[in-house]
Residue frames relative to the residue before (quaternion, step in Angstrom):
aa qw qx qy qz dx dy dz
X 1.0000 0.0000 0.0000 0.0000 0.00 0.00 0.00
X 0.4160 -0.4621 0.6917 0.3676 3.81 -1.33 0.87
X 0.2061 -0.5831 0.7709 0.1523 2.67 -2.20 0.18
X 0.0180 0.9029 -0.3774 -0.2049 3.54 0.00 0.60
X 0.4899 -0.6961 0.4796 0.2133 3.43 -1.11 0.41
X 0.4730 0.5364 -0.5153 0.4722 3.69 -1.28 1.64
X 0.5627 -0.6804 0.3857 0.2676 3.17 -1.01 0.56
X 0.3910 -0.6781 0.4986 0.3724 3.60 -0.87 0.41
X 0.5710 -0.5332 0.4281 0.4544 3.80 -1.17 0.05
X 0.4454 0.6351 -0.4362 0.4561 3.79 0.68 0.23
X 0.6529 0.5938 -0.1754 0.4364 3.21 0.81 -1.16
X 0.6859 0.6298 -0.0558 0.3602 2.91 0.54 -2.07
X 0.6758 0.5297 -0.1187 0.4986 3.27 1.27 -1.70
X 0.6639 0.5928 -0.2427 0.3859 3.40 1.33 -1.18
X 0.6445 0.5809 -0.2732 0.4154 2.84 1.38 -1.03
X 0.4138 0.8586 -0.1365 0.2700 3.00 1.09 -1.28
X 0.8816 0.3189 0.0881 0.3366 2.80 0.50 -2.13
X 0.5256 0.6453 -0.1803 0.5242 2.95 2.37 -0.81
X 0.7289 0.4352 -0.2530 0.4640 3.54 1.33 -0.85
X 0.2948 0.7409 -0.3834 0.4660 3.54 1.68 -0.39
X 0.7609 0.5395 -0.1991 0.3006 2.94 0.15 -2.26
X 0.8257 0.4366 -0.0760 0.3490 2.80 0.58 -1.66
X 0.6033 0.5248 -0.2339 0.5531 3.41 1.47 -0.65
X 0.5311 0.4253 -0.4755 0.5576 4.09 1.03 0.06
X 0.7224 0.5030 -0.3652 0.3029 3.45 0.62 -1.09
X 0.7157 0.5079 -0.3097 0.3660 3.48 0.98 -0.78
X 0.5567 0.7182 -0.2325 0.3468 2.96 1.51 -1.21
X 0.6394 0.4827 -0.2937 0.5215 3.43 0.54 -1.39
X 0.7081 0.4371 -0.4303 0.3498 3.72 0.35 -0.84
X 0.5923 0.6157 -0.3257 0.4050 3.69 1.18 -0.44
X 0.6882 0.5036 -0.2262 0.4707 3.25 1.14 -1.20
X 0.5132 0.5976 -0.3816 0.4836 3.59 1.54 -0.54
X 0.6442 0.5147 -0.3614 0.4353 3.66 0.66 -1.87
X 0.6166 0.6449 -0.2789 0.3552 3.66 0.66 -1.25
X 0.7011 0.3077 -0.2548 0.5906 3.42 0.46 -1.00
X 0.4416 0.6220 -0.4848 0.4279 4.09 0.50 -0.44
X 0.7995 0.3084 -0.2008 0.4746 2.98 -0.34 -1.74
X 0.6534 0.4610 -0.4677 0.3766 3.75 0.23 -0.17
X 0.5438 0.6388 -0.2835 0.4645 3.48 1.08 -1.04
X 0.5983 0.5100 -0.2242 0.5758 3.58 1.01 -1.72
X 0.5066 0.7009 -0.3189 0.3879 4.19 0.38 -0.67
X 0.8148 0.2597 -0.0992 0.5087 3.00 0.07 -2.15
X 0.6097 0.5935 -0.3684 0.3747 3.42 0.97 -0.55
X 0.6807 0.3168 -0.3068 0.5849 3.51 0.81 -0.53
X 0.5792 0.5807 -0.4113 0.3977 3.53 0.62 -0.04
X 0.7102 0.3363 -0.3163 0.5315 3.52 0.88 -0.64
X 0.3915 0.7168 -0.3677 0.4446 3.78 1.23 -0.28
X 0.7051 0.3806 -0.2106 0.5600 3.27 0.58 -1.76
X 0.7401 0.4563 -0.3597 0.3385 3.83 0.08 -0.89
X 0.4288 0.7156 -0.2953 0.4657 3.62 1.64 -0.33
X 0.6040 0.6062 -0.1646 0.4906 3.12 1.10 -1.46
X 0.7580 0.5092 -0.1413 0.3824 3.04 0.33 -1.64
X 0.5817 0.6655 -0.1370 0.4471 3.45 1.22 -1.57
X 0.8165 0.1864 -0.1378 0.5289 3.64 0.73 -1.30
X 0.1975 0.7560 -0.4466 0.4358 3.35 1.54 0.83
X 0.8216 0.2567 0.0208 0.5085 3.15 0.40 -2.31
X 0.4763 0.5579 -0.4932 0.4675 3.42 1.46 0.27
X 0.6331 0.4706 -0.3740 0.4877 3.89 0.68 -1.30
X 0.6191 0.6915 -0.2785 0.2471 3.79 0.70 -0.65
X 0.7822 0.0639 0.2595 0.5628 3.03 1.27 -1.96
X 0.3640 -0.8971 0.1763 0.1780 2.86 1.68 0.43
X 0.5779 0.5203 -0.2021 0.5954 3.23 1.77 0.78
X 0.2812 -0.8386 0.3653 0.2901 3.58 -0.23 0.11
X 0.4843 -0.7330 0.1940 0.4364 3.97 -0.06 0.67
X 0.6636 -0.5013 0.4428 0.3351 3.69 -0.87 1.01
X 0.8385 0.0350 0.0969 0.5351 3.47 0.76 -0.76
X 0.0439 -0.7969 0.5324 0.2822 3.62 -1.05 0.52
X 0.5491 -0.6571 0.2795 0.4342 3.77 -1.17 -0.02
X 0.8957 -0.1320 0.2022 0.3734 3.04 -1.34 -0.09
X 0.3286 -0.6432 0.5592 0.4068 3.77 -0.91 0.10
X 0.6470 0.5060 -0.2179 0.5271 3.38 -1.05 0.55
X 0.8146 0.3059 -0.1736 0.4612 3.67 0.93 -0.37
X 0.7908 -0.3242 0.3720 0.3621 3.60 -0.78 0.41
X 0.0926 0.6984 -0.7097 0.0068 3.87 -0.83 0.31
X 0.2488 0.7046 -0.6486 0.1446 3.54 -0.23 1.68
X 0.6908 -0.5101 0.4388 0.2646 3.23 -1.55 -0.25
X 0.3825 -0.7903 0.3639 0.3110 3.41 0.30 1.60
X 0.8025 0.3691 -0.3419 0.3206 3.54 0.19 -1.23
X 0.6347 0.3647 -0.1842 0.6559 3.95 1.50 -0.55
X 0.1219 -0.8366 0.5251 0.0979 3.60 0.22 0.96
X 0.5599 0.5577 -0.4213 0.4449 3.67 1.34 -0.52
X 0.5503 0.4649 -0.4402 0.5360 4.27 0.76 -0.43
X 0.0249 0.7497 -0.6610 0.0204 3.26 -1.25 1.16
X 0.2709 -0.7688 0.5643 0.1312 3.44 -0.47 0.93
X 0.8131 -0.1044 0.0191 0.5724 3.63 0.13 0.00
X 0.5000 -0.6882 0.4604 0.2538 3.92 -0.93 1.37
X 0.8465 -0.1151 0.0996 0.5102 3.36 0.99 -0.43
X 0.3500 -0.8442 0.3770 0.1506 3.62 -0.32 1.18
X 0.2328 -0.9410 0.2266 0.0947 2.96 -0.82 1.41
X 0.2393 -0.8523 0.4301 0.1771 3.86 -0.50 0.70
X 0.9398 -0.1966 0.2239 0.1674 2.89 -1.75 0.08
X 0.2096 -0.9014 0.3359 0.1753 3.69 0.88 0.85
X 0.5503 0.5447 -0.2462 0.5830 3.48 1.60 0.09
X 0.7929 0.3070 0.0214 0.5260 3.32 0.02 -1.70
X 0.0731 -0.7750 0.5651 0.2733 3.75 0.89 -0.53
X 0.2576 0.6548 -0.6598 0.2637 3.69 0.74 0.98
X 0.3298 -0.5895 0.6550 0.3387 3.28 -1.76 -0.14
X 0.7173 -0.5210 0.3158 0.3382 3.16 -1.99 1.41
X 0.3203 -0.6655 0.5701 0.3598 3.45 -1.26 0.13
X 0.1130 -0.7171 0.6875 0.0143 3.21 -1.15 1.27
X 0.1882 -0.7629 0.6142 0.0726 3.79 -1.76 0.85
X 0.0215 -0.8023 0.5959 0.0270 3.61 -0.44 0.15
X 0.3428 -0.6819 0.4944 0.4161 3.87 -0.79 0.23
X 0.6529 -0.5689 0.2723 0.4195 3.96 -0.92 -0.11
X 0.6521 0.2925 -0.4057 0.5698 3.51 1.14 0.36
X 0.5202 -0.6134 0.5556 0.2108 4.18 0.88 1.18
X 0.4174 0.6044 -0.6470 0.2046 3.29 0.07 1.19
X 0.7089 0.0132 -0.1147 0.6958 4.02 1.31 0.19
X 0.3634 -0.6173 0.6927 0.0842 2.71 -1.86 0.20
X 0.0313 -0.5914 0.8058 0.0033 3.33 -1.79 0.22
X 0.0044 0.7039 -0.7102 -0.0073 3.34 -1.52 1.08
X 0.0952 -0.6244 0.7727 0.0631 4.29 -0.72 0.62
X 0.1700 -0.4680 0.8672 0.0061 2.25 -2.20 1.12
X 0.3344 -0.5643 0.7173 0.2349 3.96 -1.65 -0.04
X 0.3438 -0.7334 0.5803 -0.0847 3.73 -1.32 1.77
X 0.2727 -0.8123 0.5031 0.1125 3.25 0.09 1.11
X 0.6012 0.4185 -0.3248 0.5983 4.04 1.41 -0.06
X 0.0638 -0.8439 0.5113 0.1492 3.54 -0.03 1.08
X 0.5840 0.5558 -0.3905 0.4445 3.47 1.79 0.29
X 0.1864 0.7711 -0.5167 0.3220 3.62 1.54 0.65
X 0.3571 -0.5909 0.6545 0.3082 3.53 -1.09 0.98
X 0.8191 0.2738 -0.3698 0.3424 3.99 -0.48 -0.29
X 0.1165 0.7746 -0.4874 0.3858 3.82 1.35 0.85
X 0.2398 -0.7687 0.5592 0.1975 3.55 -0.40 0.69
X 0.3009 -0.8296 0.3530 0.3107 3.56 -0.67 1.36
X 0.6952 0.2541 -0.3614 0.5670 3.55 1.22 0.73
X 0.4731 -0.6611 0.4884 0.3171 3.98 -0.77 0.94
X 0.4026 -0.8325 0.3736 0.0720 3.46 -0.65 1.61
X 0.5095 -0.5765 0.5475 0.3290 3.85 -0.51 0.94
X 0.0200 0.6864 -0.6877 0.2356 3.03 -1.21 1.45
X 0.3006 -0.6662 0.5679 0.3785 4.27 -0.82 0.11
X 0.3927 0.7171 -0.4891 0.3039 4.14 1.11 -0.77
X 0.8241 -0.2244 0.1819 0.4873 3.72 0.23 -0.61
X 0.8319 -0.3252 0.3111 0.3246 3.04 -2.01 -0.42
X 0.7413 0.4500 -0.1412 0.4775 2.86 0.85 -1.92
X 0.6075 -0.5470 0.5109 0.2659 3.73 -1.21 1.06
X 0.0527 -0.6530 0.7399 0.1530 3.64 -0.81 0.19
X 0.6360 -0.5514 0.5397 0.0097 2.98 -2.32 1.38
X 0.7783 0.5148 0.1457 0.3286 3.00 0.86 -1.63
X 0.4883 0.7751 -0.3366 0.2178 3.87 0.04 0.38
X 0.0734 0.7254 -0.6824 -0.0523 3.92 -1.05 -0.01
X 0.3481 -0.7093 0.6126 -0.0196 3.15 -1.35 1.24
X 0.6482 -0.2929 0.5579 0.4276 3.93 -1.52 0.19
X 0.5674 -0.6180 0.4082 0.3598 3.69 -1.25 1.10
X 0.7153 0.6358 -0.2137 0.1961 3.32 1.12 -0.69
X 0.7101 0.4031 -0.0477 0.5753 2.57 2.09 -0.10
X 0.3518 -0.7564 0.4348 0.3393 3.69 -0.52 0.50
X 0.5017 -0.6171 0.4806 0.3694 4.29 -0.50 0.49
């Protein structure tokens, strides 16, 4: 009798099942890092626009009714040479821009962003009223004077 050489389908299957295994397990940890670092993003994104915000507050002593576009400039209309931020940032998913409110004489602000980790310790434990859209936002920081 030959004896022949190769693998039976038993094997094959075994094998099979071992990379499966092992490929959900890694996998999920990737898709986790993934949504982090996005999470970690907006977070410094609304940080930076803070920044920016009590910029053009110390400036004009009001905060701006409105902010621009993502992707565009945040300068100071009447002194176009003051730039508060080189380029405003959005939403690393949605490329939307954050939603920002302000009353009509810009004494605070509030900007939301949506967290894609809803097990994030700074997750609001109820989704906060906002005019920007349907969807509730998780996520926010406001002018000290105010709570988001």
């Amino acid at each position: 009798m030959e004896k022949s050489r190769g693998f039976t389908l038993i094997e094959i299957l075994v094998v099979i099942a071992i990379l499966s295994i092992l490929t959900l397990s890694i996998g999920g940890n990737f898709v986790n890092s993934f949504i982090k670092g996005r999470d970690s993003k907006r977070k410094q994104d609304l940080e930076s626009i803070a920044k920016a915000l009590e910029l053009y507050y110390y400036d004009l002593k009001a905060y701006p009714t409105a902010l621009p576009g993502g992707g565009t400039p945040f300068i100071n209309q009447s002194h176009t040479s003051v730039i508060y931020l080189q380029q405003m940032p959005y939403d690393p998913s949605t490329r939307n821009s954050y939603c920002y409110t302000t009353d009509t004489s810009g004494t605070y602000y509030k900007i939301y962003a949506n967290l894609e980790n809803s097990k994030d310790f700074k997750v609001f434990p109820t989704p906060a009223d906002h005019p920007c859209s349907v969807t509730p936002y998780n996520y926010g920081i406001a002018s000290t004077n105010i709570t988001p």
